[in-house]
C-alpha positions in Angstrom: -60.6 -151.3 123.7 -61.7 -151.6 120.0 -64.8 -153.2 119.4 -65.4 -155.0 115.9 -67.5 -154.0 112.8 -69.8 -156.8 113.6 -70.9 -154.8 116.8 -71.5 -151.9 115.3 -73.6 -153.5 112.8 -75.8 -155.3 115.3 -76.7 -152.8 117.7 -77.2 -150.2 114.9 -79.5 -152.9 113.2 -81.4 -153.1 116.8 -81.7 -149.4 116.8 -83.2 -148.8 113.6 -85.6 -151.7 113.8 -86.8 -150.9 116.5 -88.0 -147.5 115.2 -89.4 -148.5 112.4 -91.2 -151.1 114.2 -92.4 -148.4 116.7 -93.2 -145.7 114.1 -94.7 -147.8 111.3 -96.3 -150.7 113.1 -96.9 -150.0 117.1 -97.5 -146.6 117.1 -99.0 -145.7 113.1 -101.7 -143.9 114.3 -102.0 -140.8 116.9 -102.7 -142.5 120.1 -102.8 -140.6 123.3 -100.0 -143.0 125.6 -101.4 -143.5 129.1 -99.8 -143.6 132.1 -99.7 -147.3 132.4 -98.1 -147.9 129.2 -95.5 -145.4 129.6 -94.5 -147.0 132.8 -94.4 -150.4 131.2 -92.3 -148.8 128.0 -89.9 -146.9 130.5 -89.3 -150.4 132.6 -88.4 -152.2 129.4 -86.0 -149.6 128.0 -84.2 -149.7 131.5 -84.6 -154.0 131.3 -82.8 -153.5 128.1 -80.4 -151.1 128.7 -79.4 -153.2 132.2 -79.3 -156.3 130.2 -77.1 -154.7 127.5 -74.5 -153.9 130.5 -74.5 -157.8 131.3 -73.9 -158.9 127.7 -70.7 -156.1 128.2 -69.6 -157.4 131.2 -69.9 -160.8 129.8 -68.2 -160.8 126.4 -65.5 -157.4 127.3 -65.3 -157.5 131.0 -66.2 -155.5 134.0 -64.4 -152.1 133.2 -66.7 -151.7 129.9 -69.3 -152.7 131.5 -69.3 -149.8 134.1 -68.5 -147.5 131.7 -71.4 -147.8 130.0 -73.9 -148.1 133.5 -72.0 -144.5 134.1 -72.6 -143.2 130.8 -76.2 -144.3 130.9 -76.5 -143.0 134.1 -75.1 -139.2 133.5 -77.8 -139.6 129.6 -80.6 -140.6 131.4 -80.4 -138.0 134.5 -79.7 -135.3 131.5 -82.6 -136.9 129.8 -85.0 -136.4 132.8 -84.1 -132.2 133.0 -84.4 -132.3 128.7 -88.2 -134.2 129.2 -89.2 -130.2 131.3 -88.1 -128.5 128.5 -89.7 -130.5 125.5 -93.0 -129.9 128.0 -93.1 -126.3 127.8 -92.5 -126.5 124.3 -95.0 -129.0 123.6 -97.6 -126.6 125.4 -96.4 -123.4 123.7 -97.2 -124.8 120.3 -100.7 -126.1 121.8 -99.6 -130.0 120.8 -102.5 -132.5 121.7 -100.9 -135.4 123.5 -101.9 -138.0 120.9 -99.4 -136.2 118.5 -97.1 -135.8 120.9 -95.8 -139.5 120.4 -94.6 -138.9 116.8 -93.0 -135.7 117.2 -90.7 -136.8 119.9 -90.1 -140.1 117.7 -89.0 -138.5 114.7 -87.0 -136.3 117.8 -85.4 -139.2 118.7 -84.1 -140.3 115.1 -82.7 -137.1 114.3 -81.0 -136.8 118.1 -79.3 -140.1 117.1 -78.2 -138.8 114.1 -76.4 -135.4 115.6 -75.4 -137.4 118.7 -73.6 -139.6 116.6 -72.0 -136.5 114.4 -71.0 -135.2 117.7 -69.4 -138.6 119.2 -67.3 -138.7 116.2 -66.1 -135.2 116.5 -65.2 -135.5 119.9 -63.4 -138.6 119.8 -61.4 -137.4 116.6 -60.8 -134.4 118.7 -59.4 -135.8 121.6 -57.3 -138.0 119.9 -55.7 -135.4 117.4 -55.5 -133.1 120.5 -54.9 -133.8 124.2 -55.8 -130.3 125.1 -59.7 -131.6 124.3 -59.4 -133.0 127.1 -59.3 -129.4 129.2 -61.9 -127.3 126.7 -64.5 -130.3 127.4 -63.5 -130.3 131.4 -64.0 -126.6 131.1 -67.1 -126.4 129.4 -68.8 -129.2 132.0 -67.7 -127.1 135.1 -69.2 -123.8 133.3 -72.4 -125.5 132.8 -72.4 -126.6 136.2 -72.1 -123.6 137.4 -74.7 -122.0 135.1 -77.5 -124.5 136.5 -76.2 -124.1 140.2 -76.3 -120.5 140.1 -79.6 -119.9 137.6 -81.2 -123.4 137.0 -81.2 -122.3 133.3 -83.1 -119.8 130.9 -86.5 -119.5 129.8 -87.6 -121.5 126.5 -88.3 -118.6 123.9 -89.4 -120.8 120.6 -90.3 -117.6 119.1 -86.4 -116.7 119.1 -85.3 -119.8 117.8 -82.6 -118.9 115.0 -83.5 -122.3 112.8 -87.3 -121.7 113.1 -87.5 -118.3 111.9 -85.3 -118.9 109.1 -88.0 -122.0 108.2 -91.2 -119.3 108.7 -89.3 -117.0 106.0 -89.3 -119.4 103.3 -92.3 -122.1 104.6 -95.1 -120.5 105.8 -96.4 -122.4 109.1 -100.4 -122.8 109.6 -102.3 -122.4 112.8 -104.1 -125.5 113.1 -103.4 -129.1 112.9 -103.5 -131.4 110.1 -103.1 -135.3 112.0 -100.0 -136.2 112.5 -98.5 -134.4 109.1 -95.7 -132.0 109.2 -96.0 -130.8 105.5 -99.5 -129.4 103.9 -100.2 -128.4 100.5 -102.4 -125.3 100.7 -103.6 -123.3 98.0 -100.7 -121.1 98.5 -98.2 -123.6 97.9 -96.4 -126.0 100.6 -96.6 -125.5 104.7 -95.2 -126.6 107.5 -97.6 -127.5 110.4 -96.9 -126.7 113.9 -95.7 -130.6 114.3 -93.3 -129.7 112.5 -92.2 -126.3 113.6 -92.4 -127.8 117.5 -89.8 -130.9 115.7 -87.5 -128.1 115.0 -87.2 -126.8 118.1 -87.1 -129.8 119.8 -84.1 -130.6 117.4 -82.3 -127.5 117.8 -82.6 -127.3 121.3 -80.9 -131.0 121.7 -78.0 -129.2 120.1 -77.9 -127.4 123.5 -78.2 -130.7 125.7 -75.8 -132.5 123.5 -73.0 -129.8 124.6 -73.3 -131.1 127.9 -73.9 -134.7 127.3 -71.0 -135.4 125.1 -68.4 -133.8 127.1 -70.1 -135.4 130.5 -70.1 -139.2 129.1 -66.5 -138.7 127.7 -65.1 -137.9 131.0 -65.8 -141.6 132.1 -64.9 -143.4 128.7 -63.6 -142.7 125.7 -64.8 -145.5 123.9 -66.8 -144.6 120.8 -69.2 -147.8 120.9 -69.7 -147.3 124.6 -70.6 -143.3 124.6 -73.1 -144.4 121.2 -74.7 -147.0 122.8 -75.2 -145.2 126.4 -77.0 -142.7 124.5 -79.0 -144.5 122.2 -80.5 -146.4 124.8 -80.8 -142.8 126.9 -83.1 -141.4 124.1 -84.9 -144.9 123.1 -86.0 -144.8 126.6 -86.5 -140.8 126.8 -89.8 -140.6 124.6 -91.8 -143.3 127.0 -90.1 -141.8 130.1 -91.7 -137.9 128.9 -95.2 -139.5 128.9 -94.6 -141.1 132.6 -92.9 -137.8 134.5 -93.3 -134.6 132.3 -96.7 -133.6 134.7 -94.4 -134.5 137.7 -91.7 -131.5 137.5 -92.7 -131.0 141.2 -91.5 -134.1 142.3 -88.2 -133.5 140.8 -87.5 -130.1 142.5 -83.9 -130.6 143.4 -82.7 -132.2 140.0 -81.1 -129.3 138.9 -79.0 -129.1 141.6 -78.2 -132.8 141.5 -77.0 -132.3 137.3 -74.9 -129.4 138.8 -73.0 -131.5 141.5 -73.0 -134.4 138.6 -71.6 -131.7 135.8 -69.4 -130.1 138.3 -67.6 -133.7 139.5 -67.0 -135.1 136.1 -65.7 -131.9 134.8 -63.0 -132.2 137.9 -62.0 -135.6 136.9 -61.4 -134.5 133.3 -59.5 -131.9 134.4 -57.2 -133.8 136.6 -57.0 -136.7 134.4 -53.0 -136.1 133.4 -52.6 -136.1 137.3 -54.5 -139.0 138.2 -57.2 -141.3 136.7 -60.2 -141.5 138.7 -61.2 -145.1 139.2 -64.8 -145.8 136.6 -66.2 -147.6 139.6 -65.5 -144.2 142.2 -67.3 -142.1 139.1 -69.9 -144.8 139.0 -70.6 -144.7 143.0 -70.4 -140.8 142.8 -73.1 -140.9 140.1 -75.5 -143.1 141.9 -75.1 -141.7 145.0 -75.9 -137.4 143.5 -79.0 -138.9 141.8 -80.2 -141.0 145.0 -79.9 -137.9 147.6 -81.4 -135.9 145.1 -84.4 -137.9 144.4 -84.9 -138.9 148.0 -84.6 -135.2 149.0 -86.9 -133.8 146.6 -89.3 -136.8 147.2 -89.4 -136.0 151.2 -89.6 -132.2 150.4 -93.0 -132.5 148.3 -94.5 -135.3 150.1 -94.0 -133.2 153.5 -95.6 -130.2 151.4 -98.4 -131.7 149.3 -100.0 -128.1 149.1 -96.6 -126.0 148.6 -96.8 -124.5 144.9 -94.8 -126.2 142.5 -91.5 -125.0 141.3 -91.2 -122.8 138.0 -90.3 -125.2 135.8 -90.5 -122.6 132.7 -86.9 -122.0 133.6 -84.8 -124.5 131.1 -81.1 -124.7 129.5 -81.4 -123.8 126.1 -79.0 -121.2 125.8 -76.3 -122.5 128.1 
């Protein structure tokens, strides 16, 4: 179903204001985010991502409508695995939490921009050529097999391709300078490590986006819904890392949950030309991975309060 310009225009307006307000205005200076205002941030980005699914269901109908709580559904359990990894990068680079905040903003902004890069890609791809349709399949089930089996590699910044090309022509200093990313030393321009952790960050959500894309296209193939489900995914990403990165033992079976997730809608794009999965069956599947597998690893670390914590240095950055 074809949504109009107007749309577009609207929600893209909502996005951008609302990171301008938060950058320029709510959050100019480095402020360490507490717990209780991360909570309060994360149940407002849910609020508004819930309420955005009414307006849907109201103005296009229920089908659109689900689509999009299925999309934001697969983005936001994706999001929660992606929140680990930006933690162990934040600690390798030795990030204070008060300057946290704006790296994962300008994070965000630049995600939105490559997300939407890749959106249009793979919708131009799958509608030049059917066969899309089996390479993206494909690609979830190897994934899913990949976390399954290995729960993902270790996060080596120190390898990144995209950061050592930046150290060979902008040197990067060893301390701090607030929350800039650029200094000018006596030596010329230099990046700080705000800025070297941003490229990494960025880079490795070229990883995540690999599996994202694919995942939220095998339960819609409308543009404005897949943009949307992730815009509201990463809007609410940045408050959500502040509330549950120091909880990754709490969350000791979410890898296995993405896999069976992965796994299932990689199946139904696969069998598409054969039959077409019901949205409300992928819906029901969703909800159902990503309530066993937070009730199982809430009961296994509540019955174990003294068990050592998973190793969460494992992540999926070179899938």
């Amino acid at each position: 179903m074809d949504v109009p310009l107007v749309a577009w225009f609207v929600f893209t307006s909502f996005v951008v204001a609302v990171l301008v307000l938060d950058l320029f205005v709510v959050h100019r200076h480095a402020t360490e985010i507490s717990l209780r205002e991360a909570a309060w941030w994360s149940a407002l980005w849910v609020v508004l991502a819930l309420a955005f699914g009414a307006i849907l269901l109201w103005w296009q109908g229920p089908v659109m409508a689900e689509e999009f709580l299925a999309g934001y559904l697969i983005e936001k359990s994706l999001s929660v695995d992606n929140i680990f990894v930006f933690a162990l990068i934040f600690g390798y680079f030795g990030i204070p939490d008060q300057y946290q905040h704006r790296v994962l903003m300008w994070g965000i902004i630049g995600a939105l921009a490559m997300r939407a890069v890749f959106i249009g890609v793979g919708a131009s791809l799958l509608d030049a050529f059917h066969v899309t349709i089996y390479v993206f399949g494909a690609i979830l089930l190897l994934t899913a097999w990949k976390v399954l089996r290995h729960g993902g590699a270790q996060v080596r910044p120190e390898r990144n391709i995209v950061l050592r090309a930046m150290r060979r022509v902008l040197p990067v200093t060893d301390e701090l300078h607030g929350q800039r990313l650029l200094v000018r030393t006596h030596a010329g321009w230099a990046a700080t490590p705000l800025l070297a952790t941003l490229v990494v960050i960025e880079t490795t959500d070229v990883v995540f986006a690999v599996d994202s894309i694919p995942a939220i296209f095998a339960v819609t193939e409308n543009t404005f819904i897949v943009f949307t489900a992730n815009a509201f995914s990463l809007l609410g990403m940045r408050a959500a890392y502040f509330l549950i990165s120091g909880a990754a033992r709490r969350f000791r079976y979410l890898q296995t949950g993405l896999g069976i997730i992965l796994a299932g809608v990689g199946v139904k794009l696969l069998i598409s030309d054969l039959y077409k999965v019901p949205i409300w069956v992928s819906l029901t599947f969703i909800i159902t991975v990503l309530a066993v597998t937070f009730a199982v690893s809430w009961r296994a670390t509540s019955r174990r309060p003294g068990t050592k914590p998973p190793d969460r240095d494992r992540a999926r950055d070179d899938r």
